[in-house]
C-alpha positions as semicolon CSV with decimal commas, in nm:
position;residue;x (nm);y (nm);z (nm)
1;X;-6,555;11,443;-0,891
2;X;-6,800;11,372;-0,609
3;X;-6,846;11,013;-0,473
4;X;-7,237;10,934;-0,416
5;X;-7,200;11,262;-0,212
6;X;-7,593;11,334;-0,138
7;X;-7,541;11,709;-0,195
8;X;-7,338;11,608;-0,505
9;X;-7,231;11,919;-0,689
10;X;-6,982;11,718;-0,897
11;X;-7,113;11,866;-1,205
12;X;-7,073;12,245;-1,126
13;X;-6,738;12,412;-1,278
14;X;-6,650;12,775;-1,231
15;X;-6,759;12,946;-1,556
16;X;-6,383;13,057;-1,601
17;X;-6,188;12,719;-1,637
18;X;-5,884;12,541;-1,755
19;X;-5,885;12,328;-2,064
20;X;-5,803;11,959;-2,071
21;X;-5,497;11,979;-2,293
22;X;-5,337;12,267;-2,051
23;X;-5,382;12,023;-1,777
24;X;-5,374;11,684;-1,899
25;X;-5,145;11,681;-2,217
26;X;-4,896;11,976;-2,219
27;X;-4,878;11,978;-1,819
28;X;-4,780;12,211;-1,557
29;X;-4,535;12,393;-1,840
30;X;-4,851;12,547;-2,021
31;X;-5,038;12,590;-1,720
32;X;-5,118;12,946;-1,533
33;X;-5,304;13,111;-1,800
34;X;-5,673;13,123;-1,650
35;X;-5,740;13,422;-1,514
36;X;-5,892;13,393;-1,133
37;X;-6,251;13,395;-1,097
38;X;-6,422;13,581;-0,806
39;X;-6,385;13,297;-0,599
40;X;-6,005;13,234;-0,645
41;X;-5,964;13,599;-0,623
42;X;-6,104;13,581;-0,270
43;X;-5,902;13,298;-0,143
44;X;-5,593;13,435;-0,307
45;X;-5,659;13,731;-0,076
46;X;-5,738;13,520;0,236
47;X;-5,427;13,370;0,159
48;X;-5,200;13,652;0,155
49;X;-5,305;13,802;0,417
50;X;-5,365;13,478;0,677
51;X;-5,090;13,210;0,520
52;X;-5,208;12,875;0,674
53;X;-5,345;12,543;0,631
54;X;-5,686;12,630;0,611
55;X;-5,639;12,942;0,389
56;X;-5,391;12,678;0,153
57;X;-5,707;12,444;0,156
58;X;-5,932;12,702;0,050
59;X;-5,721;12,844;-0,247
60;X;-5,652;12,485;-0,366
61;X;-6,003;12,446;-0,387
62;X;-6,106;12,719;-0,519
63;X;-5,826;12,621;-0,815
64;X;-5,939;12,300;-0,861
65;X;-6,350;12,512;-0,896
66;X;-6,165;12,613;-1,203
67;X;-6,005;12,335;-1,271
68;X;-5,710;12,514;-1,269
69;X;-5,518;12,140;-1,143
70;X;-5,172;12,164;-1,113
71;X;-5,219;12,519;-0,973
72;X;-5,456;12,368;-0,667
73;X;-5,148;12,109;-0,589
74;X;-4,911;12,351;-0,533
75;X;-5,118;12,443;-0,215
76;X;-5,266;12,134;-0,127
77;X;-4,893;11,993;-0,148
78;X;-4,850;12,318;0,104
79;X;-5,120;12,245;0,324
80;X;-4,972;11,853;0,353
81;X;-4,613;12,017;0,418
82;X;-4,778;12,181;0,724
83;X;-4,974;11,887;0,841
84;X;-4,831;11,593;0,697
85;X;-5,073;11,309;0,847
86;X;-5,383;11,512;0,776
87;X;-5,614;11,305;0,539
88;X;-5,805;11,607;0,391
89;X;-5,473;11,727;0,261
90;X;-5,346;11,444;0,136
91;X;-5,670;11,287;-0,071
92;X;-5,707;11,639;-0,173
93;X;-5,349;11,571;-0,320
94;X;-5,437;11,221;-0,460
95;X;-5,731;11,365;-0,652
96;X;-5,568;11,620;-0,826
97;X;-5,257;11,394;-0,936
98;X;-5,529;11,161;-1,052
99;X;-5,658;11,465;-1,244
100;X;-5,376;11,525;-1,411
101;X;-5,259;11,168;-1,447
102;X;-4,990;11,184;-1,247
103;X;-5,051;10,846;-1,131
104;X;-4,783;10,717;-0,960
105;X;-4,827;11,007;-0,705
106;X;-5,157;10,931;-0,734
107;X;-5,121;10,543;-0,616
108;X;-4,886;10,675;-0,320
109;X;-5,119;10,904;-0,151
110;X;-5,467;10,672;-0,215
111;X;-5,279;10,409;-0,119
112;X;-5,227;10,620;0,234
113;X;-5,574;10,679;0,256
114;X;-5,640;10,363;0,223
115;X;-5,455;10,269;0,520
116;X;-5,632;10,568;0,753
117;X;-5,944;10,557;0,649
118;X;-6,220;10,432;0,878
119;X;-6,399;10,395;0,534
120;X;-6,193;10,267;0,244
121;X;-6,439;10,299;-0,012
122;X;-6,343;10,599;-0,158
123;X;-5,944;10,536;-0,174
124;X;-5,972;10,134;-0,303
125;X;-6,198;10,307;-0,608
126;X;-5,963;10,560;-0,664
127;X;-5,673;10,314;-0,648
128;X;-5,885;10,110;-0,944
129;X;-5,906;10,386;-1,140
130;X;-5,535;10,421;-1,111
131;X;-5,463;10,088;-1,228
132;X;-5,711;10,093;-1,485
133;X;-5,594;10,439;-1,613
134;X;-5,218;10,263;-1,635
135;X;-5,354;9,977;-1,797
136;X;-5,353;9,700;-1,547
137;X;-5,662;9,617;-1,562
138;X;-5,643;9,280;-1,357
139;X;-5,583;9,501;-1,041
140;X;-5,792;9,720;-1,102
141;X;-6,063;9,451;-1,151
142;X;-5,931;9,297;-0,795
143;X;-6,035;9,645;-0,649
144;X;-6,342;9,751;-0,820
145;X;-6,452;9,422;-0,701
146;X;-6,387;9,464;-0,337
147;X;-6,571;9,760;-0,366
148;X;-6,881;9,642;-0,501
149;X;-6,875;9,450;-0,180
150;X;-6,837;9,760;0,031
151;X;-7,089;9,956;-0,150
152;X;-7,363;9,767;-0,080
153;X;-7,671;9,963;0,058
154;X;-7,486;10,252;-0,131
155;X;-7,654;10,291;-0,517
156;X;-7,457;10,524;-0,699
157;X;-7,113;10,393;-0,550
158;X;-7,283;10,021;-0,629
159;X;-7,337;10,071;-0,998
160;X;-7,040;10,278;-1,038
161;X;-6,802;10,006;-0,918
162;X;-6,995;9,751;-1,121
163;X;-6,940;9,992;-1,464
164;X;-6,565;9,969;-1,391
165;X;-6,581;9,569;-1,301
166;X;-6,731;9,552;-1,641
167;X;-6,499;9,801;-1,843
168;X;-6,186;9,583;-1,675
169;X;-6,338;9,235;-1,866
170;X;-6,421;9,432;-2,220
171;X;-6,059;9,597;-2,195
172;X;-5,969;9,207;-2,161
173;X;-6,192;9,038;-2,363
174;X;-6,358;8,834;-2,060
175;X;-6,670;8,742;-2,033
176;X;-6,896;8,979;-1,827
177;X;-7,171;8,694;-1,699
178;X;-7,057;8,673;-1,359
179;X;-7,043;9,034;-1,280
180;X;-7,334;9,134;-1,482
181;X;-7,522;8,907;-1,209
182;X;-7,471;9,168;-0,956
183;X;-7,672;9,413;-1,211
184;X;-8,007;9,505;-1,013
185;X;-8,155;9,765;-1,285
186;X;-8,426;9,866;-0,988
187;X;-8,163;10,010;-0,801
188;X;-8,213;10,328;-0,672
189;X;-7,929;10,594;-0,735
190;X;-7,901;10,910;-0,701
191;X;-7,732;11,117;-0,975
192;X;-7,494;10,812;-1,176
193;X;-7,727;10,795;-1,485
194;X;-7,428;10,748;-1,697
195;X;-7,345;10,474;-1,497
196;X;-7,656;10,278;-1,507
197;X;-7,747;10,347;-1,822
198;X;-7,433;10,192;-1,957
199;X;-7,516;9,864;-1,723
200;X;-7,850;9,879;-1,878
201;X;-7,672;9,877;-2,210
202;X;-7,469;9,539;-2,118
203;X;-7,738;9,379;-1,953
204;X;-7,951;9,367;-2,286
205;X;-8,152;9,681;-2,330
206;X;-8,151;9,860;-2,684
207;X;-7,911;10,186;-2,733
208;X;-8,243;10,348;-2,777
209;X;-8,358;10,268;-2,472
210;X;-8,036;10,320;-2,302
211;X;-7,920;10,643;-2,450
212;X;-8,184;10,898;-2,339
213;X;-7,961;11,125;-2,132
214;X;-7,987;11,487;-2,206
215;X;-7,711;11,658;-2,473
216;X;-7,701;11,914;-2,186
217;X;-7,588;11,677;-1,903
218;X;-7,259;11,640;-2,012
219;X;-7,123;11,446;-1,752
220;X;-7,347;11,190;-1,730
221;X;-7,331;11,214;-2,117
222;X;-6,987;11,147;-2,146
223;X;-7,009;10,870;-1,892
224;X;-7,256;10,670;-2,105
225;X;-7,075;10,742;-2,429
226;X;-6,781;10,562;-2,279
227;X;-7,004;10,281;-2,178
228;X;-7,118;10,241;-2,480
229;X;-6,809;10,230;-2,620
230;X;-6,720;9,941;-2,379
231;X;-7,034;9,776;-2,459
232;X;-6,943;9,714;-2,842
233;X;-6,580;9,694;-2,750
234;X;-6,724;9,370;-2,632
235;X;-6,925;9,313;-2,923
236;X;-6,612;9,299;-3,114
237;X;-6,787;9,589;-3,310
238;X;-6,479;9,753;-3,359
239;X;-6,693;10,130;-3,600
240;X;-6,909;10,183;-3,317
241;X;-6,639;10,113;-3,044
242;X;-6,432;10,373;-3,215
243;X;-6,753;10,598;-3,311
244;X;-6,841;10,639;-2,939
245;X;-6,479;10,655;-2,810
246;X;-6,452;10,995;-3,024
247;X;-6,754;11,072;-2,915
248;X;-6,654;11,071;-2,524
249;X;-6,360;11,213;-2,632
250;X;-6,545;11,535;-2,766
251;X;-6,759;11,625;-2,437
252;X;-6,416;11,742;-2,240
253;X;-6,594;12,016;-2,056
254;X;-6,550;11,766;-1,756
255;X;-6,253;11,647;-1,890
256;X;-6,102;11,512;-1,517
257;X;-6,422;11,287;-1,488
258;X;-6,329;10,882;-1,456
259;X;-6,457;10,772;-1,801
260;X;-6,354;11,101;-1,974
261;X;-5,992;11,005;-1,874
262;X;-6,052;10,627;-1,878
263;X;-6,143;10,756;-2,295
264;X;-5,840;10,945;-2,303
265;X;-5,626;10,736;-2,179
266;X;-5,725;10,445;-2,357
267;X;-5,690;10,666;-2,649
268;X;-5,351;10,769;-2,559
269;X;-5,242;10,412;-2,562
270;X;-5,318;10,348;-2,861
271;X;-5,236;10,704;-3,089
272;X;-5,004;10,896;-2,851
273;X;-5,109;11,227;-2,688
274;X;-5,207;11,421;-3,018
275;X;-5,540;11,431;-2,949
């Protein structure tokens, strides 16, 4: 998923898709049975016929279009073989592991980025959904904290950081005062509703006037249902908690978004993958 990306088309899937429990749950085992779309089917060609980095790139993107993850690392882990220090190949790695929670490979290649990035934005947050996702919460906090501080001047990235900060002291029963300080509700972002509507949620605003995302923006949807889950996680309002956990848990259309799997695998944790 996109990262305050102006021309963010984080929310457009290929209409022929993998499910969450082929990639997430079973694994790489029940994988392989989505047909290609048109687009796959192209860079499948491409591929045969010119085998190289870029045509390796394009296929594994065209995969991960479709969601198709642990398809799209087989050649993004090619395209990395061929250029080993090339940071398009390798955080296209790191996302997809994160994807399908493989998160110790995950750590190891953000964790890379980190270190050759001119901008380390983007890895640090990806390394704090890593912890978080594993359940160390304390370092994630450490990280989504450094990167409120970088994401100043940047709105979506801003709140976004902030939602995590906040998720980190309801998963540990802190207080959320001092980073619900940074909340500026006038804000301008760009496309993380979810995100700010959940802050909006903490900060004191009624769940009517925080839930009015669409049923049909299901992304943004699912983001807020997590929230609010968070919110009376906090509370200590243990039927709603649970009530909106399920409910994140049921829009898995975008099922490799941040909160869907920080739902799932805070789910996980505590009932086992049956879900």
């Amino acid at each position: 998923m996109c990262l305050s990306d102006p021309n963010c088309n984080c929310n457009k899937i290929s209409d022929v898709r993998a499910l969450r429990d082929d990639e997430i749950l079973f694994g790489k085992a029940h994988a392989n049975t989505v047909c290609d779309d048109d687009n796959t089917a192209k860079a499948r060609e491409n591929e045969s016929k010119n085998p190289c980095y870029e045509t390796y790139m394009a296929l594994g993107g065209a995969l991960a279009f479709q969601m198709r993850y642990h398809e799209a690392i087989e050649w993004f882990e090619k395209a990395k073989a061929l250029r080993p220090d090339d940071y398009d190949a390798r955080r296209k790695c790191a996302g997809r592991y994160l994807s399908t929670l493989r998160i110790d490979d995950a750590k190891e290649e953000f964790s890379w980025c980190a270190e050759h990035a001119s901008d380390t934005l983007d890895p640090k947050y990806m390394l704090g959904c890593c912890k978080y996702y594993e359940g160390d919460f304390e370092g994630a906090k450490e990280l989504f904290d450094e990167c409120i501080e970088l994401a100043k001047g940047n709105g979506d990235m801003y709140v976004a950081s902030l939602f995590w900060a906040v998720a980190c002291d309801a998963r540990t029963g802190k207080r959320i005062d001092a980073d619900m300080a940074k909340f500026d509700r006038d804000m301008e972002i760009g496309h993380h509703t979810g995100y700010m509507q959940s802050l909006k949620l903490f900060a004191g605003d009624s769940l009517s006037e925080c839930d009015v995302i669409p049923d049909d923006d299901e992304l943004q949807k699912c983001i807020f249902n997590y929230g609010a889950h968070l919110y009376y996680l906090s509370k200590g309002n243990a039927i709603l908690a649970d009530i909106f956990l399920a409910n994140t848990l049921k829009l898995d259309t975008y099922f490799s978004a941040f909160a869907y799997l920080g739902a799932y695998t805070e789910y996980i944790a505590q009932n086992g993958a049956d879900r």
